[in-house]
C-alpha positions as CSV (number, residue, x, y, z in Angstrom):
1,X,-166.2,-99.5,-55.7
2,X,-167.8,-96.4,-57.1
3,X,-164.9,-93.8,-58.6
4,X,-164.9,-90.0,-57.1
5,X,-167.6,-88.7,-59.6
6,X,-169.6,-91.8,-58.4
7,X,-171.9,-93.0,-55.8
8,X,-174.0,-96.1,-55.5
9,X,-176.7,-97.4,-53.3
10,X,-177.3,-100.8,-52.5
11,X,-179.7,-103.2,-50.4
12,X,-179.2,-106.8,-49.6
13,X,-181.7,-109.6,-47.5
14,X,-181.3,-112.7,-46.7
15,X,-183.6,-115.2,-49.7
16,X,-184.8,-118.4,-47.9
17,X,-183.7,-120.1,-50.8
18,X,-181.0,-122.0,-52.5
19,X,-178.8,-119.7,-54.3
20,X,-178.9,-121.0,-57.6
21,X,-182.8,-120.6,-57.6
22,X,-182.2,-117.5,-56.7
23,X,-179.8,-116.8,-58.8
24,X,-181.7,-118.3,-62.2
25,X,-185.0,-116.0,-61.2
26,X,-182.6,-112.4,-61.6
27,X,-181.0,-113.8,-64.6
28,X,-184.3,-114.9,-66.5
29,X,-185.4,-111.8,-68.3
30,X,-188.3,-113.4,-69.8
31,X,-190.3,-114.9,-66.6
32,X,-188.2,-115.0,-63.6
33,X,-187.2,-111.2,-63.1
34,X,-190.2,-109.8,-64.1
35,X,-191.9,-111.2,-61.3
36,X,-189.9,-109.9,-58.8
37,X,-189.8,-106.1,-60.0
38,X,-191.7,-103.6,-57.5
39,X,-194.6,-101.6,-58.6
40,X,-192.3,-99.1,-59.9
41,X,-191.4,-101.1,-63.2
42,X,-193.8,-100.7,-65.7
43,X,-192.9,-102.5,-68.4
44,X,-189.9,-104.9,-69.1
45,X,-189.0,-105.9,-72.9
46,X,-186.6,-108.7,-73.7
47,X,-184.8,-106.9,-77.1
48,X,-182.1,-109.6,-77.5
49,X,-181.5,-112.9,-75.6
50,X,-183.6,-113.5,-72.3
51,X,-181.2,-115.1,-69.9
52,X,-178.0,-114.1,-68.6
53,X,-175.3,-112.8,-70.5
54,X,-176.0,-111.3,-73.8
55,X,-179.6,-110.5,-72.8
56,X,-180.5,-106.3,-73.9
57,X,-183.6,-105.2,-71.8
58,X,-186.1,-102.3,-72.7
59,X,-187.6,-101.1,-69.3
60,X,-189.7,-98.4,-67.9
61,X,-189.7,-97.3,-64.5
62,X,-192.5,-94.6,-63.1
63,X,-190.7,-92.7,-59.7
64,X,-191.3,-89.1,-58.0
65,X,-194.6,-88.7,-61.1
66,X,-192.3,-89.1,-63.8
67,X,-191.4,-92.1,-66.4
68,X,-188.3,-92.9,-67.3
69,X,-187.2,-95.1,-70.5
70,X,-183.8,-97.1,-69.9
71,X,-181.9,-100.1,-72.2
72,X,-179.5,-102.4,-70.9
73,X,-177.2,-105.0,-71.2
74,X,-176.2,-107.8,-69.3
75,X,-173.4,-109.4,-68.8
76,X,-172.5,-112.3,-66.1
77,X,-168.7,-111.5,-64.7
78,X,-169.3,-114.7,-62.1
79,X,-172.2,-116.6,-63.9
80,X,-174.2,-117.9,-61.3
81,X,-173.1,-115.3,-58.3
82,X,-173.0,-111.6,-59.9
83,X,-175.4,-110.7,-63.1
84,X,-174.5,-107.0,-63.9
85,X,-176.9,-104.6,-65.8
86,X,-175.7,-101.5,-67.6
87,X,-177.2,-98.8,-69.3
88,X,-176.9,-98.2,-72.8
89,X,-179.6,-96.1,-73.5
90,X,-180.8,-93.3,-70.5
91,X,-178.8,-91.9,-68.0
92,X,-175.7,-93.9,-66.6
93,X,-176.2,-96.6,-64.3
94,X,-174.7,-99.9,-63.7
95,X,-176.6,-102.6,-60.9
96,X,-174.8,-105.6,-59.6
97,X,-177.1,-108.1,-58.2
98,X,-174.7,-110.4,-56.0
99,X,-175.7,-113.9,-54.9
100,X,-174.3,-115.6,-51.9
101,X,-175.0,-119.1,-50.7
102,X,-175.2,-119.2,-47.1
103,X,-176.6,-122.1,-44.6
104,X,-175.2,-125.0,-46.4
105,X,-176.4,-123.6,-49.4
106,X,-179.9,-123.6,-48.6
107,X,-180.3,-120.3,-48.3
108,X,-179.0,-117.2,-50.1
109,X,-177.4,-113.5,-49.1
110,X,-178.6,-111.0,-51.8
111,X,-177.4,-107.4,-53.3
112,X,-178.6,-105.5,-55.2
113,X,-176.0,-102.3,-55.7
114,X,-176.1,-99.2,-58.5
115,X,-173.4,-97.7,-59.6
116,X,-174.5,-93.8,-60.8
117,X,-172.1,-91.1,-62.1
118,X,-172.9,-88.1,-60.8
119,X,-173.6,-85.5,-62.5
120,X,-171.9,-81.9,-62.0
121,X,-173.4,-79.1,-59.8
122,X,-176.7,-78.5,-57.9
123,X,-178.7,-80.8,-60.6
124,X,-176.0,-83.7,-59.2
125,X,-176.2,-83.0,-56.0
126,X,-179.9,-83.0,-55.7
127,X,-179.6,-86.6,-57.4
128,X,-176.7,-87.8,-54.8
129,X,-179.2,-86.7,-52.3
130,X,-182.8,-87.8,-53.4
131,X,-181.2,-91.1,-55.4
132,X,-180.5,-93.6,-52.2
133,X,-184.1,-92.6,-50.8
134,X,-185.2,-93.7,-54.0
135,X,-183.8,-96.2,-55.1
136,X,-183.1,-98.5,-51.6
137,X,-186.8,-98.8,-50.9
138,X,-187.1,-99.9,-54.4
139,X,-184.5,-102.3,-54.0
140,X,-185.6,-103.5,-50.8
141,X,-188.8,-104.2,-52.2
142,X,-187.4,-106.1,-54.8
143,X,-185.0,-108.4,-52.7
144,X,-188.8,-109.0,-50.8
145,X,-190.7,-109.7,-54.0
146,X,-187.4,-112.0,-54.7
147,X,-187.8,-113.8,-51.1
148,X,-191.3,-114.3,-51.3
149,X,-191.6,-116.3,-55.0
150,X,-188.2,-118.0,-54.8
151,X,-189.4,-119.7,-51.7
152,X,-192.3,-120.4,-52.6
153,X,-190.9,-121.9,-55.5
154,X,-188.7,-124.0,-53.4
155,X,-190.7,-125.2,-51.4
156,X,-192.7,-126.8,-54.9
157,X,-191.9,-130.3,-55.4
């Protein structure tokens, strides 16, 4: 739950997929999550680990004409259900993605939520404001990207 100089923005879909498929893709740094990042990612660099907990990131993400440069680190407060990423390098965010198996465990419920501290005056509020129309389409298409090659991958013998 985001503190009062936070705010977050979240999407979640259904994955027609067992969750811990799902749930190995996000957490695989080196070929699983990489195939599920939108457009919008332009590069992702494994620094340290490569799955799970322990695993530092180097990514860049192009939105609104401009590039952005971000580190994080990952850590796994319910291995197997909730893989959180934390910035330790650009401006502060924290995303939870949250898996849920649902329909007997053959399918799964997905979130994908950021945590951001906002920053103080109009600069902060401009971001509050611009951020969840940002980010949620992002996220959407991510949790689709997710959908798509985790059932496909499934469905493989």
């Amino acid at each position: 739950m985001p503190s009062a100089n936070q705010y977050s923005v979240s999407a979640a879909a259904r994955v027609h997929a067992p969750a811990d498929r799902v749930y190995s893709i996000i957490a695989d740094y080196r070929e699983g999550h990489p195939r599920i990042l939108p457009r919008q990612f332009t590069s992702l660099t494994v620094e340290q680990g490569g799955v799970g907990a322990g695993t530092v990131i180097r990514c860049e993400m192009r939105v609104l004409g401009q590039t952005q440069m971000f580190r994080a680190a990952i850590t796994e407060p319910q291995p197997g259900r909730v893989l959180v990423e934390t910035i330790i390098e650009g401006d502060p965010l924290v995303t939870t993605f949250t898996v849920i198996p649902v329909e007997g465990g053959r399918e799964s419920d997905v979130t994908i939520q950021s945590t951001i501290d906002m920053k103080p005056g109009l600069r902060g509020r401009i971001e509050r404001f611009l951020s969840p129309r940002i980010l949620a389409p992002i996220y959407r298409e991510e949790l689709k990207l997710l959908n798509d090659y985790a059932s496909r991958a499934a469905r493989k013998p």
